[in-house]
Backbone atoms as SQL, in Angstrom:
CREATE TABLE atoms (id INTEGER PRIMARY KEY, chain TEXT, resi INTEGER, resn TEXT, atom TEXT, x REAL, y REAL, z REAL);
INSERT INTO atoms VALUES
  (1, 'A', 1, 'UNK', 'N', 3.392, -13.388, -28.375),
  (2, 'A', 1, 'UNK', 'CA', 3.552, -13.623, -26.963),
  (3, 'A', 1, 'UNK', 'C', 2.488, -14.623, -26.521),
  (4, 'A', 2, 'UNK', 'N', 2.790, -15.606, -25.884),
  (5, 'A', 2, 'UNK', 'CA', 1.836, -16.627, -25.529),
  (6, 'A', 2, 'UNK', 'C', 1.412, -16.422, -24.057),
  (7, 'A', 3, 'UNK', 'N', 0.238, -16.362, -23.128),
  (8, 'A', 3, 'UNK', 'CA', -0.090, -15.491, -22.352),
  (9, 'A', 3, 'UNK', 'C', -1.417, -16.464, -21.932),
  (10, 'A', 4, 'UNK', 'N', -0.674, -17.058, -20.680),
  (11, 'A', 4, 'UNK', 'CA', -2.684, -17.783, -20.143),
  (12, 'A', 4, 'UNK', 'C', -3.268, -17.116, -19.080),
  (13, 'A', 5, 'UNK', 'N', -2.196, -15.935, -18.477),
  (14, 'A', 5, 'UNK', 'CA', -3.212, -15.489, -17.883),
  (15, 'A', 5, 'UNK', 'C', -2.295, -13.954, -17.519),
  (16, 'A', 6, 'UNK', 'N', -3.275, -12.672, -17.619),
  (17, 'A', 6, 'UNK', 'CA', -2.754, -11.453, -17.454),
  (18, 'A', 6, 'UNK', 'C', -3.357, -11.242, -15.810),
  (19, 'A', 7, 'UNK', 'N', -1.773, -10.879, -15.200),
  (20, 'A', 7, 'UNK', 'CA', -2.271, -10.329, -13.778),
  (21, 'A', 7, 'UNK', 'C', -1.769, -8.452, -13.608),
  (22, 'A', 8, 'UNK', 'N', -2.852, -7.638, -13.043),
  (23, 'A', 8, 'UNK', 'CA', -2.694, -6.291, -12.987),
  (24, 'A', 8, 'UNK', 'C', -2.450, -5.796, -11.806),
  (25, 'A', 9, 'UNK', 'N', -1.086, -5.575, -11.937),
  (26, 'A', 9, 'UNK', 'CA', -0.551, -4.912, -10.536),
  (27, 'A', 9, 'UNK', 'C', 0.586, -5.670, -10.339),
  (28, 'A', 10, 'UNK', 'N', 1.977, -5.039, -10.365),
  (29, 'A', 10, 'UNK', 'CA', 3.250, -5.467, -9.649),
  (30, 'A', 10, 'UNK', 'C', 3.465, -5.167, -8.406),
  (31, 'A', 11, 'UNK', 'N', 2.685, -5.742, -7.482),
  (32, 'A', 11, 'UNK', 'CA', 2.990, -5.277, -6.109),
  (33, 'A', 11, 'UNK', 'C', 3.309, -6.547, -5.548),
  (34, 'A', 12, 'UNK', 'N', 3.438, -6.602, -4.699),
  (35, 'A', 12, 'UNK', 'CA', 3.214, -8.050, -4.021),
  (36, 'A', 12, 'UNK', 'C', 2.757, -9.364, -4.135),
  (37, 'A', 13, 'UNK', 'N', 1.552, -9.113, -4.180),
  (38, 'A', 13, 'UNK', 'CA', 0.574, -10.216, -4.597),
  (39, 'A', 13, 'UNK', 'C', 0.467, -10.024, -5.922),
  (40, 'A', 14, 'UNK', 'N', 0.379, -9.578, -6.841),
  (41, 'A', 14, 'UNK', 'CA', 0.555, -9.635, -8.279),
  (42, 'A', 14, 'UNK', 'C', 1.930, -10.427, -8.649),
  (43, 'A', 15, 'UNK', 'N', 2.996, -10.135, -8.067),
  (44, 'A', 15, 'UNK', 'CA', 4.589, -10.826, -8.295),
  (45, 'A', 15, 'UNK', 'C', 4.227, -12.231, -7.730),
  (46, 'A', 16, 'UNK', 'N', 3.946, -12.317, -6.322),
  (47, 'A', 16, 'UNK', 'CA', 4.213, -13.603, -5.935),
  (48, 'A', 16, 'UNK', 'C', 3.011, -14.500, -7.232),
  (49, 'A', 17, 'UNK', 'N', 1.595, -14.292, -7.076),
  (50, 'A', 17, 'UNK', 'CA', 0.875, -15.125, -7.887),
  (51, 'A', 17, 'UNK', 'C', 1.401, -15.306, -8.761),
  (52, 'A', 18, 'UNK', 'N', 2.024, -14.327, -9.796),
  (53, 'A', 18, 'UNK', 'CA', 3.227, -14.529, -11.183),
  (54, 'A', 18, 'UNK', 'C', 3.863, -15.802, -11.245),
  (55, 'A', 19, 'UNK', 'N', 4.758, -15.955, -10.378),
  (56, 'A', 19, 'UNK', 'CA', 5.793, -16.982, -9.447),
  (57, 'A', 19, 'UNK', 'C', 4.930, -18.244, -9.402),
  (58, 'A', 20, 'UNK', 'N', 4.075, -18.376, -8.330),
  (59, 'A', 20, 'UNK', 'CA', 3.200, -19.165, -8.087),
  (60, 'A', 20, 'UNK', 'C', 2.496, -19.865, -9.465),
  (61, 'A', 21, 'UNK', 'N', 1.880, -18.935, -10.839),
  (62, 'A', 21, 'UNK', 'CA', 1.584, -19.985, -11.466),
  (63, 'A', 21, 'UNK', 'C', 2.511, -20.431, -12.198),
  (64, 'A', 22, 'UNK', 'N', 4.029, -19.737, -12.554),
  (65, 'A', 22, 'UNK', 'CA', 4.418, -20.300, -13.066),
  (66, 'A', 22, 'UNK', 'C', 5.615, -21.469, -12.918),
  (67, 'A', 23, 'UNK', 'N', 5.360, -21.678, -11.778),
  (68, 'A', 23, 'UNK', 'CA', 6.132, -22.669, -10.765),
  (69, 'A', 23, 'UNK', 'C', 4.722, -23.733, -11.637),
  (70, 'A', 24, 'UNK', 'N', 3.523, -23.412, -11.434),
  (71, 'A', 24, 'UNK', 'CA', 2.445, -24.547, -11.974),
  (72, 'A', 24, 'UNK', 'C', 2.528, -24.612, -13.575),
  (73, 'A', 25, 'UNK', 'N', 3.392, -23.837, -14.302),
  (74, 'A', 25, 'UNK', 'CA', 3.497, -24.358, -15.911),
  (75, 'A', 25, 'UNK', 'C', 2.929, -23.067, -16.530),
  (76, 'A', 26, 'UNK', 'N', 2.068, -21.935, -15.988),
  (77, 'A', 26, 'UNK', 'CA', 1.194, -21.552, -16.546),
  (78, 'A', 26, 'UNK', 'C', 2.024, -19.942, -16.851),
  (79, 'A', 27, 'UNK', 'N', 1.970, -19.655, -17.973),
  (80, 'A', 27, 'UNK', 'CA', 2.821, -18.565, -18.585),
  (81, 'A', 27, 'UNK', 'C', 1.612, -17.122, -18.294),
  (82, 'A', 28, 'UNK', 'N', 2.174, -16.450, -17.080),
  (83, 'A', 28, 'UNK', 'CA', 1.517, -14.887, -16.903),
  (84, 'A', 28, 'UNK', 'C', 2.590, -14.034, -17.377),
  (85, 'A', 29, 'UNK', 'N', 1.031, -12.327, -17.525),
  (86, 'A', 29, 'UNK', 'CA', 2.097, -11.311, -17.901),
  (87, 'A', 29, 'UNK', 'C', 1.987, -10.831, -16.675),
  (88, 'A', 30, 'UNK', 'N', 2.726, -10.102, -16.184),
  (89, 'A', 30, 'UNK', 'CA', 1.812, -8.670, -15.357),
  (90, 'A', 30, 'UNK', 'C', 2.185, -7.419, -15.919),
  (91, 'A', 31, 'UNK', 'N', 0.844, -6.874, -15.854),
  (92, 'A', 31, 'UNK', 'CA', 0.882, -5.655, -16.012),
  (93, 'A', 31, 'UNK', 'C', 1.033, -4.499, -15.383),
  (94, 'A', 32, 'UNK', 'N', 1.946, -3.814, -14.957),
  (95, 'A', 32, 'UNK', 'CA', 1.932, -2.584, -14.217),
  (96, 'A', 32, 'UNK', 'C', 1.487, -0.963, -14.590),
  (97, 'A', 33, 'UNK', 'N', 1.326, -0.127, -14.530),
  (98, 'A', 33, 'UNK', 'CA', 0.754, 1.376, -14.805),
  (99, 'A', 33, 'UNK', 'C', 1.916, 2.325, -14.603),
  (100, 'A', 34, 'UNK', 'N', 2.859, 1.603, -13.296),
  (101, 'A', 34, 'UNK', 'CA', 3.910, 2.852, -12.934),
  (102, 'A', 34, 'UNK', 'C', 5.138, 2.243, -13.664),
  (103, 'A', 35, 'UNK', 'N', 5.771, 3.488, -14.146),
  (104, 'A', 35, 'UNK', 'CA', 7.469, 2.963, -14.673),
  (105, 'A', 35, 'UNK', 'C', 8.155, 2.651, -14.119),
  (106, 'A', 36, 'UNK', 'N', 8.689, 2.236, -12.721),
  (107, 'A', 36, 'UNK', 'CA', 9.409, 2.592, -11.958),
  (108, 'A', 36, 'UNK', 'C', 8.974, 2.039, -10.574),
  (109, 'A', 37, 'UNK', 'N', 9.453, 1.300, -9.966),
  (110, 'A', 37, 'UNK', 'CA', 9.494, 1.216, -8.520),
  (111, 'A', 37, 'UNK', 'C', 9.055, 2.653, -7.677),
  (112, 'A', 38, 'UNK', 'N', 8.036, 2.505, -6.191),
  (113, 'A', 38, 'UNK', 'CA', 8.012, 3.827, -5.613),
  (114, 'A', 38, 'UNK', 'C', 8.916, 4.117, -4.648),
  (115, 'A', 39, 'UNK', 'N', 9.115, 5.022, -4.346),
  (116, 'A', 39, 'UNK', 'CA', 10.580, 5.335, -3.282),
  (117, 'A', 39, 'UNK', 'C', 9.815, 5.137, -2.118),
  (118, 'A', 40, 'UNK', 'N', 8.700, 5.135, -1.283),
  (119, 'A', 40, 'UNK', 'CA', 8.114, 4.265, -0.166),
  (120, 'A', 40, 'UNK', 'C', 7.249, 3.227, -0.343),
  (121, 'A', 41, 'UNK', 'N', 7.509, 2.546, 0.403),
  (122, 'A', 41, 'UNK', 'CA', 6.676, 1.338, 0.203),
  (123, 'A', 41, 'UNK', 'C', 4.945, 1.364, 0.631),
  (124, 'A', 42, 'UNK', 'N', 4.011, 0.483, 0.012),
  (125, 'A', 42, 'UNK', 'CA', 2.821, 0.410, 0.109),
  (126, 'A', 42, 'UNK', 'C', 2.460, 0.014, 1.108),
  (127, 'A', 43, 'UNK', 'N', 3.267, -1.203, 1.268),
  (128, 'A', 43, 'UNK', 'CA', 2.696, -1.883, 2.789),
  (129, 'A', 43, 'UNK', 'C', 3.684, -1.984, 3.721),
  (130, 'A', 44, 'UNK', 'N', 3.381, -2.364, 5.015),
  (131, 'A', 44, 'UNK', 'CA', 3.855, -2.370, 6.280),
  (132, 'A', 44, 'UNK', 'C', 4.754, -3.403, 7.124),
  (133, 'A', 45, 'UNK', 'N', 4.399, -4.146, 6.470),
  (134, 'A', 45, 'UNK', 'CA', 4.980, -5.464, 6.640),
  (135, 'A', 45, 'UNK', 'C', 4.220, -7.082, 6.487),
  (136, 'A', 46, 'UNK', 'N', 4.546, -7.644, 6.671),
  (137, 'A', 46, 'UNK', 'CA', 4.070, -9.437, 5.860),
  (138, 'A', 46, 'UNK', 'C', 3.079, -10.211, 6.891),
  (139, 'A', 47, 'UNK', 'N', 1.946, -10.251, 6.220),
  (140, 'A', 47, 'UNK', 'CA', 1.190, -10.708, 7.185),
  (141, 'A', 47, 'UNK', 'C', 1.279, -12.076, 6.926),
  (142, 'A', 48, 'UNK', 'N', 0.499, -12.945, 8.128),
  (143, 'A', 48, 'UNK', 'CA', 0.691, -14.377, 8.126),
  (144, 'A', 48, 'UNK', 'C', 0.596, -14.920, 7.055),
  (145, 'A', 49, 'UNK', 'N', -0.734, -15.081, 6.153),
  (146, 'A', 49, 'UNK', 'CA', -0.907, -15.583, 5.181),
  (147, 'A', 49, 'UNK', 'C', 0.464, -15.405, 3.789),
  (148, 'A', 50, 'UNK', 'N', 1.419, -14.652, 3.517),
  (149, 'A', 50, 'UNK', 'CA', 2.515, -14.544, 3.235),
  (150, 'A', 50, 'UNK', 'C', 3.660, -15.349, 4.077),
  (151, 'A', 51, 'UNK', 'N', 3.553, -14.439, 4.741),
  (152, 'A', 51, 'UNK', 'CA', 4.782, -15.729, 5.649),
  (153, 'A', 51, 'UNK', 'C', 4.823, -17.000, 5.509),
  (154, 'A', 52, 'UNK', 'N', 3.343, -17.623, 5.395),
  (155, 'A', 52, 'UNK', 'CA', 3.371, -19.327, 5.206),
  (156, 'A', 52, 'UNK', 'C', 3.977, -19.836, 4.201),
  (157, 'A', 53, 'UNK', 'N', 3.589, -18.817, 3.233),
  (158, 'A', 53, 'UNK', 'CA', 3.704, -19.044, 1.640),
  (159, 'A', 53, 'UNK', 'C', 5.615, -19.234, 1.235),
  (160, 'A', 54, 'UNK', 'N', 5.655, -17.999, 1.750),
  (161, 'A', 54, 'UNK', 'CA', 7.117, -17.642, 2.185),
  (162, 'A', 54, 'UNK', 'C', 7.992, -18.939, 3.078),
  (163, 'A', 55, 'UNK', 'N', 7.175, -19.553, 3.857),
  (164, 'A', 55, 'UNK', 'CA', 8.273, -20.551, 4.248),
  (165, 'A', 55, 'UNK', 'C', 7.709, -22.122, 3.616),
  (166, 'A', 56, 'UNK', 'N', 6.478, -21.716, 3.049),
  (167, 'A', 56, 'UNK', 'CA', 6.132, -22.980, 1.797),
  (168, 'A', 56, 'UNK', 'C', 6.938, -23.469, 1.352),
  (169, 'A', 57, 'UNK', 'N', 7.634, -22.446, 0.341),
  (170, 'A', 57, 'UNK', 'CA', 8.298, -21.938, -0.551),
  (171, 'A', 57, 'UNK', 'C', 10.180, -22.171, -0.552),
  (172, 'A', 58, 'UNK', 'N', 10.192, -21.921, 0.760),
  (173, 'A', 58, 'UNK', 'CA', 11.816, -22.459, 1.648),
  (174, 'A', 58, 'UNK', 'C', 12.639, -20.576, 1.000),
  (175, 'A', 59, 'UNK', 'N', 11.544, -19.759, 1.322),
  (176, 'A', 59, 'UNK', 'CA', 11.901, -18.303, 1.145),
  (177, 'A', 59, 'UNK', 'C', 11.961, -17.623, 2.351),
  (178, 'A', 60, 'UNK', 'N', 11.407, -18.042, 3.606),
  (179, 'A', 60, 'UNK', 'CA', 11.270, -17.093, 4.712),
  (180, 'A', 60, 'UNK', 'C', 12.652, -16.765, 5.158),
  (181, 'A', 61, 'UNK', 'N', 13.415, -17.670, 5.163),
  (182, 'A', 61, 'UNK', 'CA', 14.859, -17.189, 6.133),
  (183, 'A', 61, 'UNK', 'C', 15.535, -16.241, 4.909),
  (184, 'A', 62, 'UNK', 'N', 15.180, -16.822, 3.558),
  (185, 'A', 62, 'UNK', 'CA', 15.901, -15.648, 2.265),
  (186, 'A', 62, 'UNK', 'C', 15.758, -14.457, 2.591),
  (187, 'A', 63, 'UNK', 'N', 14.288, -13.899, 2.495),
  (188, 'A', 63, 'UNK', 'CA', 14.171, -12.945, 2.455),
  (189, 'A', 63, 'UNK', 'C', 14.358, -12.164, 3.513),
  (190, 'A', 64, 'UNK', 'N', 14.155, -12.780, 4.816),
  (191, 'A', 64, 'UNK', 'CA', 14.282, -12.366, 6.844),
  (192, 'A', 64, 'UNK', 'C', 15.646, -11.853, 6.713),
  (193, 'A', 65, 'UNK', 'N', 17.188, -12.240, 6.018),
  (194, 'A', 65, 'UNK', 'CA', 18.204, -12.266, 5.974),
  (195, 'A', 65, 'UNK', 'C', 18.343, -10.943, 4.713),
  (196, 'A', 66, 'UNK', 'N', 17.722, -10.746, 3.795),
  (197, 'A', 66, 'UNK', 'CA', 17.528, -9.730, 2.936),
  (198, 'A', 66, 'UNK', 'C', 17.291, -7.869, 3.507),
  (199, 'A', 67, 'UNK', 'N', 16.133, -8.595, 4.271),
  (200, 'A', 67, 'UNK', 'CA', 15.533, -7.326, 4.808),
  (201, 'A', 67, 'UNK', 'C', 16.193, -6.658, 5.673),
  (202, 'A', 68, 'UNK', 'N', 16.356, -4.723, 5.729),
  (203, 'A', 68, 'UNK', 'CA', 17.129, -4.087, 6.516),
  (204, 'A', 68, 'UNK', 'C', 15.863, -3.345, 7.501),
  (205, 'A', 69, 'UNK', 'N', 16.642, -2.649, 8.551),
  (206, 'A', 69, 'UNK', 'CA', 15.939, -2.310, 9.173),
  (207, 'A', 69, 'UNK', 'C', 14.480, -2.847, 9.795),
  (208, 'A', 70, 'UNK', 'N', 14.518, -3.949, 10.245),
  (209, 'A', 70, 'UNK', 'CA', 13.555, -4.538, 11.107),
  (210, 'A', 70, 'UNK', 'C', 13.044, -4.008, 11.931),
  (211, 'A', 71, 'UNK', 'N', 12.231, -4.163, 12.991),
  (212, 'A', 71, 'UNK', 'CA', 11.696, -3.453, 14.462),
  (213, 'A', 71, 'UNK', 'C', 11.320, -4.339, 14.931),
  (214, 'A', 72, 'UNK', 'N', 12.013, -5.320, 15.771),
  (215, 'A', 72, 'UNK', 'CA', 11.440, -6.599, 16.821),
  (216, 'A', 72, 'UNK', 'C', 10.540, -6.162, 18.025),
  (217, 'A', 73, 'UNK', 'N', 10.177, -7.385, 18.443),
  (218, 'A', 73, 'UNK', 'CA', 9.138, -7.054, 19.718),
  (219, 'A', 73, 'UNK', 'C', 9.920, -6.286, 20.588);
């Protein structure tokens, strides 16, 4: 397995950085601890610094259109 860089934790920011380097060439693993997805989620919702990334990316309306159950202003 060829491997330049190991990231620990499939959460969020472990997936997107994944993505992120390898959009830059650079072959990650990640490593996770749990088998399985959790049946509630960790976090609360997407803070700015995501969102940017997210519409960096030309992902914000993907995922806005993905997501159920919203709670607007």
């Amino acid at each position: 397995m060829d491997t330049d860089v190991i990231i620990v934790g499939a959460g969020p920011t472990g997936l997107m950085l994944a993505c992120e380097l390898r959009l830059a060439g650079v072959h990650p693993l990640v490593l996770e601890r749990r088998p399985r997805r959790r049946d509630t989620p960790k976090a609360g919702g997407l803070g700015e610094q995501i969102l940017e990334l997210l519409c960096y990316r030309g992902l914000l309306e993907r995922c806005g259109t993905a997501c159920t159950g919203l709670v607007g202003p």
